[in-house]
Chimera marker file (.cmm) of the C-alpha trace (Angstrom):
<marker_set name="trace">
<marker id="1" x="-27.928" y="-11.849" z="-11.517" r="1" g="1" b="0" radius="0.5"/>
<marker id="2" x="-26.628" y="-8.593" z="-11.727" r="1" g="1" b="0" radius="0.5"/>
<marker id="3" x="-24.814" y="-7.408" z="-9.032" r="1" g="1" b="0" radius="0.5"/>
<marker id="4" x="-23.694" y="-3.305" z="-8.192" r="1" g="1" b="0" radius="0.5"/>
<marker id="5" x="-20.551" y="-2.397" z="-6.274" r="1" g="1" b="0" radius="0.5"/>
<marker id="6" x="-21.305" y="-0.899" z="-2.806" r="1" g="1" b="0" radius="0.5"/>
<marker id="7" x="-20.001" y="2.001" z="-1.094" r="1" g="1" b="0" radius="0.5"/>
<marker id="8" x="-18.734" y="5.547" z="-1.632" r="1" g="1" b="0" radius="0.5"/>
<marker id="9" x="-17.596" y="5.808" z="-5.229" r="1" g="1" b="0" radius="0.5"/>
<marker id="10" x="-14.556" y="7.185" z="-6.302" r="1" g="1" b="0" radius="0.5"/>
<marker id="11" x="-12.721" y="5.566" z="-4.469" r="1" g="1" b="0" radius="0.5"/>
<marker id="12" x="-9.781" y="3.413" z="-5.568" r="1" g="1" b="0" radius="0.5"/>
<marker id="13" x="-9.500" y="-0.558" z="-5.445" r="1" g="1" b="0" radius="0.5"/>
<marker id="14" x="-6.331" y="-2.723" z="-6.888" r="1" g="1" b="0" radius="0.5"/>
<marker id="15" x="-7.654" y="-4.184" z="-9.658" r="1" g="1" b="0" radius="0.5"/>
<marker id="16" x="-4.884" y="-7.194" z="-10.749" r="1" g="1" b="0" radius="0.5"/>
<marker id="17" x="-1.637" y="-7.880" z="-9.563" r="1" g="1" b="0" radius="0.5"/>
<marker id="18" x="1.050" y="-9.921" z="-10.750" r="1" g="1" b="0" radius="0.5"/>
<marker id="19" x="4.797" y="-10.534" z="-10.744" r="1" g="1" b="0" radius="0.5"/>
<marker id="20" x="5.634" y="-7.233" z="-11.662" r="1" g="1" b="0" radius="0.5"/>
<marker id="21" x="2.763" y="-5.169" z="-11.519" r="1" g="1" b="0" radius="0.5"/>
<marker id="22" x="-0.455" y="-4.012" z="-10.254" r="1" g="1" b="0" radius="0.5"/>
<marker id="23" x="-3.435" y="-2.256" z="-11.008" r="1" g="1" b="0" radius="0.5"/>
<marker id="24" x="-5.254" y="0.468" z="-9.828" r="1" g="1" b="0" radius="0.5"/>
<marker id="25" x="-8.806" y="1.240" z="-11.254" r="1" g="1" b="0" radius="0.5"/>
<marker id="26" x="-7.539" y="-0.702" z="-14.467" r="1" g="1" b="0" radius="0.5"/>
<marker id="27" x="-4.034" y="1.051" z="-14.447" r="1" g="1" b="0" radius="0.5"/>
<marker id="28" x="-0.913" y="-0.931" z="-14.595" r="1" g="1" b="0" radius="0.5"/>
<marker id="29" x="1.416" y="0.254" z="-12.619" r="1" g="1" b="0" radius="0.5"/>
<marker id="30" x="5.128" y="-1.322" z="-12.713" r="1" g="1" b="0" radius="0.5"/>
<marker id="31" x="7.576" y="0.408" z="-10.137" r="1" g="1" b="0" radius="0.5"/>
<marker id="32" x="6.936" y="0.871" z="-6.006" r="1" g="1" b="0" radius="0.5"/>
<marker id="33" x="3.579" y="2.990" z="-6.018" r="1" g="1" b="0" radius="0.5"/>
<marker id="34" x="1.588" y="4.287" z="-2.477" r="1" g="1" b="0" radius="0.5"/>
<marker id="35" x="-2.033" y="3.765" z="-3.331" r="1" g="1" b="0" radius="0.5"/>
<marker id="36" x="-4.830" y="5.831" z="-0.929" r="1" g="1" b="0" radius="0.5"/>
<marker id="37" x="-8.583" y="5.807" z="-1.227" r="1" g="1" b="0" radius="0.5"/>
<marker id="38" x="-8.244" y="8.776" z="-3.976" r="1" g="1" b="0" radius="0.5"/>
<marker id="39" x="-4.682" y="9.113" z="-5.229" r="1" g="1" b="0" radius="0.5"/>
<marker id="40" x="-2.172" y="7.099" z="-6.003" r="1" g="1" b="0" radius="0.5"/>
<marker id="41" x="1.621" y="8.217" z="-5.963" r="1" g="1" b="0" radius="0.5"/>
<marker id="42" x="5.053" y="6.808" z="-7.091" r="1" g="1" b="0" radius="0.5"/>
<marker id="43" x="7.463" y="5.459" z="-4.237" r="1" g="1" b="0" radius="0.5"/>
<marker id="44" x="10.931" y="5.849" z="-5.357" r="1" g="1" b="0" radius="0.5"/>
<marker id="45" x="12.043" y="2.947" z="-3.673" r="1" g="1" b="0" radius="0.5"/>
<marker id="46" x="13.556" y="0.179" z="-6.386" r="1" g="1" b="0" radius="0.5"/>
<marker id="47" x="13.553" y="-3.021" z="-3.596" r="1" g="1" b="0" radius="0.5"/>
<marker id="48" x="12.820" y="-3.770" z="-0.703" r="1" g="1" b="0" radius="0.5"/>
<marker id="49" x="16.526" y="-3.537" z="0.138" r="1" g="1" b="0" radius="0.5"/>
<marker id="50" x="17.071" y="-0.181" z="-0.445" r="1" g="1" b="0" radius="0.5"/>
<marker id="51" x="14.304" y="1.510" z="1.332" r="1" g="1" b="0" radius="0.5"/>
<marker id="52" x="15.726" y="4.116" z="3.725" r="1" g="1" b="0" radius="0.5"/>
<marker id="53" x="14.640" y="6.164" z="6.695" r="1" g="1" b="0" radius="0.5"/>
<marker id="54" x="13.572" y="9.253" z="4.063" r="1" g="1" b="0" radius="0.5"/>
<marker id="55" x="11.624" y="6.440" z="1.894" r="1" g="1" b="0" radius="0.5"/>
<marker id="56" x="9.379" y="5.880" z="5.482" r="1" g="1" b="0" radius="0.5"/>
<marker id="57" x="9.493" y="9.197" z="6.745" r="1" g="1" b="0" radius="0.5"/>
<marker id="58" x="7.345" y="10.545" z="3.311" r="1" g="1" b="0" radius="0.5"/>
<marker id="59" x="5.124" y="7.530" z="4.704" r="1" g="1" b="0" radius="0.5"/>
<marker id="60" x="4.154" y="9.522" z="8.192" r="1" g="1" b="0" radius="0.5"/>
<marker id="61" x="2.977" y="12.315" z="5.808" r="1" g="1" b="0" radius="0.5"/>
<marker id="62" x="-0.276" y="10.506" z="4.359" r="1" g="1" b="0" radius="0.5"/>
<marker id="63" x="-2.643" y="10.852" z="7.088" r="1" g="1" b="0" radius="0.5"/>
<marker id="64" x="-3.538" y="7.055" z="7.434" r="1" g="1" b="0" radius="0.5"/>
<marker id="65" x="-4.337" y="4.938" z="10.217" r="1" g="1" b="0" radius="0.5"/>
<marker id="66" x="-3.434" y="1.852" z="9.076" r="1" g="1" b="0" radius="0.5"/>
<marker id="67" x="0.116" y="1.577" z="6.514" r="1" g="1" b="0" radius="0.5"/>
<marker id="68" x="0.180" y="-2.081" z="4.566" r="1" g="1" b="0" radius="0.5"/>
<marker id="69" x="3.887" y="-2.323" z="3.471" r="1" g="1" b="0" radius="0.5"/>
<marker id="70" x="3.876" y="-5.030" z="0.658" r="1" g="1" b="0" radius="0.5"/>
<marker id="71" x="7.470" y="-5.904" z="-0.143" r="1" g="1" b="0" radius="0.5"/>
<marker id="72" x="7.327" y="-8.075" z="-3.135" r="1" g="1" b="0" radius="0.5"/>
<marker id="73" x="6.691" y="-11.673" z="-3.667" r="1" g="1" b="0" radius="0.5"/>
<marker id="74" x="7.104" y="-12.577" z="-0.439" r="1" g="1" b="0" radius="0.5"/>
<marker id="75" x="6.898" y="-10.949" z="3.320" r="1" g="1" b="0" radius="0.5"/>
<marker id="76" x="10.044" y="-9.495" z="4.878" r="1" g="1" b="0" radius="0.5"/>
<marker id="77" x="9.939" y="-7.404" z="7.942" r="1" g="1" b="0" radius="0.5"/>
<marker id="78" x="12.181" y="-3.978" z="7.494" r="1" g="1" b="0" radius="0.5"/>
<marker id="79" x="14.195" y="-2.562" z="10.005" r="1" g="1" b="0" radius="0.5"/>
<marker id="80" x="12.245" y="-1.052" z="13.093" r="1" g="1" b="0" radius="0.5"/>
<marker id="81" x="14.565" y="1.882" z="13.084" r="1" g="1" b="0" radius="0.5"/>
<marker id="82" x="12.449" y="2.390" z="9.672" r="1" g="1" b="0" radius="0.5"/>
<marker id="83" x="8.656" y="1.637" z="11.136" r="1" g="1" b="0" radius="0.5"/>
<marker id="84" x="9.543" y="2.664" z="14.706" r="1" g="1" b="0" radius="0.5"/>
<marker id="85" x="8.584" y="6.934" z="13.501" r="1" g="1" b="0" radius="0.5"/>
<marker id="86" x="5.632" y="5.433" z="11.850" r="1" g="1" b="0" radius="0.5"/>
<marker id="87" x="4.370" y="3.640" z="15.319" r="1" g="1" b="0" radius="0.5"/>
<marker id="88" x="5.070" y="6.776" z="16.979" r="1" g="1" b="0" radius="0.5"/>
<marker id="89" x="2.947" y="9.219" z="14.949" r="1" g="1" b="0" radius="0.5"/>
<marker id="90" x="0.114" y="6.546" z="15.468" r="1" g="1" b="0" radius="0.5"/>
<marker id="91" x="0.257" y="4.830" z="12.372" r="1" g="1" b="0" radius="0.5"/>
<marker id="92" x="0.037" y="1.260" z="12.363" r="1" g="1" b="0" radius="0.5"/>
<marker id="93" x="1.845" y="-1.156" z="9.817" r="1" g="1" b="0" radius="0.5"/>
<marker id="94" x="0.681" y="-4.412" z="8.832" r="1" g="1" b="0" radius="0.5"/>
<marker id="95" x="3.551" y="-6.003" z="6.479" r="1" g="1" b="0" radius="0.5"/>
<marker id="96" x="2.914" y="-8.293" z="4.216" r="1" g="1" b="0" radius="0.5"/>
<marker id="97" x="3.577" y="-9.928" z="0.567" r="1" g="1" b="0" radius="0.5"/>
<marker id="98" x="2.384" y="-7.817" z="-2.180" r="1" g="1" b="0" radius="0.5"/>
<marker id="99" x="-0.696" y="-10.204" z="-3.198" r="1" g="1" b="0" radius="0.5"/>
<marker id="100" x="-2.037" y="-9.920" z="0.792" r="1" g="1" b="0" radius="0.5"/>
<marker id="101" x="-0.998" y="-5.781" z="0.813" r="1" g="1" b="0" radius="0.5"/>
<marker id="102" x="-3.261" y="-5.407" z="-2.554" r="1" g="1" b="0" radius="0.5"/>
<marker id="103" x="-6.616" y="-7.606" z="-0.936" r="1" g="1" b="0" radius="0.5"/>
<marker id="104" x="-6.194" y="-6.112" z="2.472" r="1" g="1" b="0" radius="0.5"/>
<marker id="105" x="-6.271" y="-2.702" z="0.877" r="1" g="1" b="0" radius="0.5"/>
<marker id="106" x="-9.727" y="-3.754" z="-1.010" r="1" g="1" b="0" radius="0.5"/>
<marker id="107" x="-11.153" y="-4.316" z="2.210" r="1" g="1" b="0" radius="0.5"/>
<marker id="108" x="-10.363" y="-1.471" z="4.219" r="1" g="1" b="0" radius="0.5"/>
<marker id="109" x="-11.178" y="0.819" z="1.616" r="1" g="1" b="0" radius="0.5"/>
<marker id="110" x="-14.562" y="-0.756" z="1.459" r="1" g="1" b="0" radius="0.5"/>
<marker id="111" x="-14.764" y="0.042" z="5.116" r="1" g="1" b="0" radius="0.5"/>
<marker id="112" x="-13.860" y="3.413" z="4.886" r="1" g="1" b="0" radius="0.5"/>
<marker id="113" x="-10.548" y="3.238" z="6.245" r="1" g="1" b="0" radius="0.5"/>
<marker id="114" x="-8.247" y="5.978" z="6.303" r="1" g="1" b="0" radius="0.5"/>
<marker id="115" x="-5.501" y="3.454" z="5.102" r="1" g="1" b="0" radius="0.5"/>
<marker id="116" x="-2.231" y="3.393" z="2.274" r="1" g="1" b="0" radius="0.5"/>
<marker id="117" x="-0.777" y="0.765" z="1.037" r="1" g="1" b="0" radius="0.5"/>
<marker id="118" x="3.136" y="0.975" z="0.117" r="1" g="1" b="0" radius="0.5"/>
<marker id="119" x="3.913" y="-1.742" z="-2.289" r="1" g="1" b="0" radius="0.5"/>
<marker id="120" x="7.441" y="-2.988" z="-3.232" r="1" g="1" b="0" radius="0.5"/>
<marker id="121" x="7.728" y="-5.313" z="-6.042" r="1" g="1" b="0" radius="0.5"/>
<marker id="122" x="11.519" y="-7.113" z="-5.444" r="1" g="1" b="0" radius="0.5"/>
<link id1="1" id2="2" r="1" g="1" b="0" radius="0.2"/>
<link id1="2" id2="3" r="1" g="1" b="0" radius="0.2"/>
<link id1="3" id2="4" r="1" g="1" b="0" radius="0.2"/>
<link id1="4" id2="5" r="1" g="1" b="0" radius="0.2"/>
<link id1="5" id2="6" r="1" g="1" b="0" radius="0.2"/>
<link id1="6" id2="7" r="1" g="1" b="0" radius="0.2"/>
<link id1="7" id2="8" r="1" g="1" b="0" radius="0.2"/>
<link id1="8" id2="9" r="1" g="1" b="0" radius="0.2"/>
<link id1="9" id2="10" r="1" g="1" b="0" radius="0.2"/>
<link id1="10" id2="11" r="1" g="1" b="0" radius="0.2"/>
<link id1="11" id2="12" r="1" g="1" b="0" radius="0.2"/>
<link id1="12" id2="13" r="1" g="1" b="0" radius="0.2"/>
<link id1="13" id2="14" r="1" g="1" b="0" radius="0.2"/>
<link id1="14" id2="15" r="1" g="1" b="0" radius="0.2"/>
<link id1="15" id2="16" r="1" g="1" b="0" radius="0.2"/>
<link id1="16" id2="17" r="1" g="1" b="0" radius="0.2"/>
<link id1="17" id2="18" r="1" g="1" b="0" radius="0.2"/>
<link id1="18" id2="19" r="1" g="1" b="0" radius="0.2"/>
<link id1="19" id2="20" r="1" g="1" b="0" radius="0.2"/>
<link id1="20" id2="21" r="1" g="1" b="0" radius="0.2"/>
<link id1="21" id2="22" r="1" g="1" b="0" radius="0.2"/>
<link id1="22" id2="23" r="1" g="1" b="0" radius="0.2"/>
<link id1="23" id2="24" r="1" g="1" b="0" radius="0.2"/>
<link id1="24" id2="25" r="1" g="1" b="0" radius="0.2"/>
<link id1="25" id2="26" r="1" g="1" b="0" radius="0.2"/>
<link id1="26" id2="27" r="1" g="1" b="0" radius="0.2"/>
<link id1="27" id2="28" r="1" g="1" b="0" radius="0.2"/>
<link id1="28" id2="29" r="1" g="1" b="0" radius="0.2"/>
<link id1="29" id2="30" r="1" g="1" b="0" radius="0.2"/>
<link id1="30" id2="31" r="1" g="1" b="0" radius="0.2"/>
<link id1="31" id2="32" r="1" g="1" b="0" radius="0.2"/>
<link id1="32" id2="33" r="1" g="1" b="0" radius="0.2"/>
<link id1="33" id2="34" r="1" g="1" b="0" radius="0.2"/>
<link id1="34" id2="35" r="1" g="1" b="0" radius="0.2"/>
<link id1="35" id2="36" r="1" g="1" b="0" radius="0.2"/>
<link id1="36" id2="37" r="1" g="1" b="0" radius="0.2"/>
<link id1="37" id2="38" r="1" g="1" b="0" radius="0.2"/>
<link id1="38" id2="39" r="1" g="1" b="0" radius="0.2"/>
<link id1="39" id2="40" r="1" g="1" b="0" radius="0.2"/>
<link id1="40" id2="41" r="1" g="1" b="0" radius="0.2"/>
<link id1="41" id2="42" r="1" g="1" b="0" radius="0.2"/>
<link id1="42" id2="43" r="1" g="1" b="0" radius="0.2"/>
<link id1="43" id2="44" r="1" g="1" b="0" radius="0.2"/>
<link id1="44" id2="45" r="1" g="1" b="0" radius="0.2"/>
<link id1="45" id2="46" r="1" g="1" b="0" radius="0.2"/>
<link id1="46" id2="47" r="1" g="1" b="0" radius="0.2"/>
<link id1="47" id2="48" r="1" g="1" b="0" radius="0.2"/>
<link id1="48" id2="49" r="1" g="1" b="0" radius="0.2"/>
<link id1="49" id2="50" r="1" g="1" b="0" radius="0.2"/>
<link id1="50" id2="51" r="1" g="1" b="0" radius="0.2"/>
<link id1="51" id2="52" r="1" g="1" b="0" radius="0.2"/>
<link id1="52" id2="53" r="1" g="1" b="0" radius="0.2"/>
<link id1="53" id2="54" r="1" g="1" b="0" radius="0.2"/>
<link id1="54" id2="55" r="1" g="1" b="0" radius="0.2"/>
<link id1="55" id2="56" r="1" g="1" b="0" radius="0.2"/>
<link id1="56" id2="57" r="1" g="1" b="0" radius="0.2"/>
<link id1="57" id2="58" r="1" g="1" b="0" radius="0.2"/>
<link id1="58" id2="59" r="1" g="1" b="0" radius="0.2"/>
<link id1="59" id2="60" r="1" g="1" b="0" radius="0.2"/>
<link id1="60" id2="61" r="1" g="1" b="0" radius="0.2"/>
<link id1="61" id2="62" r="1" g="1" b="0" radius="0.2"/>
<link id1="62" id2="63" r="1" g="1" b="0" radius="0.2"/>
<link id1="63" id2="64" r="1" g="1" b="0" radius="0.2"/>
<link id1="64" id2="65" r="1" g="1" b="0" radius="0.2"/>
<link id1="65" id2="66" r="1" g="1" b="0" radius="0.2"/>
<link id1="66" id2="67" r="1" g="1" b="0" radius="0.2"/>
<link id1="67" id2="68" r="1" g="1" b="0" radius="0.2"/>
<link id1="68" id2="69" r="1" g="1" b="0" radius="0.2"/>
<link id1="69" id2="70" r="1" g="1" b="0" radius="0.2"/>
<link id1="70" id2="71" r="1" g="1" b="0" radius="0.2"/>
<link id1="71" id2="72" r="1" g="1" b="0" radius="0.2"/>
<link id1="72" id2="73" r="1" g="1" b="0" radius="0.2"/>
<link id1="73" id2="74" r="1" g="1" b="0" radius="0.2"/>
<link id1="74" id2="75" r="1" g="1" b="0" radius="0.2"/>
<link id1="75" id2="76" r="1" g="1" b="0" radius="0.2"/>
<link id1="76" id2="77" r="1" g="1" b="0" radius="0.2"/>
<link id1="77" id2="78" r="1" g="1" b="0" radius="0.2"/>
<link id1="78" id2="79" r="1" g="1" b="0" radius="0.2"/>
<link id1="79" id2="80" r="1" g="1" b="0" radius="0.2"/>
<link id1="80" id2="81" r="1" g="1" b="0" radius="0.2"/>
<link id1="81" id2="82" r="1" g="1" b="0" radius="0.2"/>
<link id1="82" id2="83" r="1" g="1" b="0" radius="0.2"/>
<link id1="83" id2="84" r="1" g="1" b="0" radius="0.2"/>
<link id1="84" id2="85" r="1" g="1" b="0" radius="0.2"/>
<link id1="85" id2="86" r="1" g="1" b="0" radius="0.2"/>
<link id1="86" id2="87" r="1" g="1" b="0" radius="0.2"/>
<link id1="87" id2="88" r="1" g="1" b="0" radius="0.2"/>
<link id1="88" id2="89" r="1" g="1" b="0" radius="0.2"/>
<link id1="89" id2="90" r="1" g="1" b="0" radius="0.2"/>
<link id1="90" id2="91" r="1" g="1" b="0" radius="0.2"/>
<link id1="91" id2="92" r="1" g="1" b="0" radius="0.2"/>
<link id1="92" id2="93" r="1" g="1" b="0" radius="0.2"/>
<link id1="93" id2="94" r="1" g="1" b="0" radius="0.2"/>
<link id1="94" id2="95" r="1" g="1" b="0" radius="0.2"/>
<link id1="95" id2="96" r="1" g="1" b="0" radius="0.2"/>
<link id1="96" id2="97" r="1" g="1" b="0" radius="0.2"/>
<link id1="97" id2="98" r="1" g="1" b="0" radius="0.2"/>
<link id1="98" id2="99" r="1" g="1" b="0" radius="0.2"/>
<link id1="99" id2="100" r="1" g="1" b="0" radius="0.2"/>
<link id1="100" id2="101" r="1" g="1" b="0" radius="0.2"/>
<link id1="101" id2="102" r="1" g="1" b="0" radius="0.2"/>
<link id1="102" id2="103" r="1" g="1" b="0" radius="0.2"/>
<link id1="103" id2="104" r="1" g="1" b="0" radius="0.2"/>
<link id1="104" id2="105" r="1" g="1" b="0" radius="0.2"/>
<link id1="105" id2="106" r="1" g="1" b="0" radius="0.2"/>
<link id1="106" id2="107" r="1" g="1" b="0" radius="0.2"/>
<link id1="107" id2="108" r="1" g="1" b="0" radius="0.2"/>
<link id1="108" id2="109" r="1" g="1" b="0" radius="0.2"/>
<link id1="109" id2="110" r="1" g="1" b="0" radius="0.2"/>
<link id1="110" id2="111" r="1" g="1" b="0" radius="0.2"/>
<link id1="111" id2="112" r="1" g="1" b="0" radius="0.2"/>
<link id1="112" id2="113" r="1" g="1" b="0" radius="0.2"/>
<link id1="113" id2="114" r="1" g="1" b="0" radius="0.2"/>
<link id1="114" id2="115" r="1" g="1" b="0" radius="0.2"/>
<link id1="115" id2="116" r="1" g="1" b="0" radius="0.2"/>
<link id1="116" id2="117" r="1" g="1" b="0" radius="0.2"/>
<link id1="117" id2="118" r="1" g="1" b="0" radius="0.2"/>
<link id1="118" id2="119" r="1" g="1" b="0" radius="0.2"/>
<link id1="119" id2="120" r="1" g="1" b="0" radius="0.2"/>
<link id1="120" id2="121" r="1" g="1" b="0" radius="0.2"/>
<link id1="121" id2="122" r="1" g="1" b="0" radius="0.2"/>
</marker_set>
């Protein structure tokens, strides 16, 4: 059976991840990236650790509903003096371990969500 992908086209979808990567449309990428429906960007944040208020205030700039913060290999919750901006400019943020940020993403792209997903790697 052959079966035909659904939905507006163009659009992007994560691919494959792994410890160390993921993939967007078939690209690898292998630093902190912010993927959207139809653009991804670098996130110069190295870990998890280091994110600062600047790293979360270029976050409120995306015009997203919904922000899925991955931060690595396993789920951590940041600072709310970091997310706190981001609830007040009506943006809501799921976090999550990379693996769940990269299959929620899927999904609410496939619903036509106006949604990012942040994604941290250590």
């Amino acid at each position: 059976m052959k079966l035909h992908v659904s939905g507006p086209g163009a659009r992007n979808a994560i691919t494959a991840y792994g410890e160390g990567y993921v993939s967007v449309n078939g690209q690898r990428h292998e630093s902190s990236v912010i993927v959207l429906p139809d653009q991804v960007m670098p996130w110069d944040v190295a870990e998890f650790a280091s994110a600062t208020e600047a790293d979360f205030d270029r976050l409120k700039t995306l015009d997203v509903e919904i922000l899925l913060l991955g931060t690595g290999p396993r789920q951590r919750f940041p600072h709310p003096r970091l997310t706190a901006p981001l609830a007040a400019a009506g943006i809501g943020v799921e976090v999550m371990d990379l693996k769940a940020a990269c299959r929620t993403f899927n999904i609410l792209v496939a619903e036509e969500r106006r949604v990012a997903a942040a994604l941290l790697f250590k």
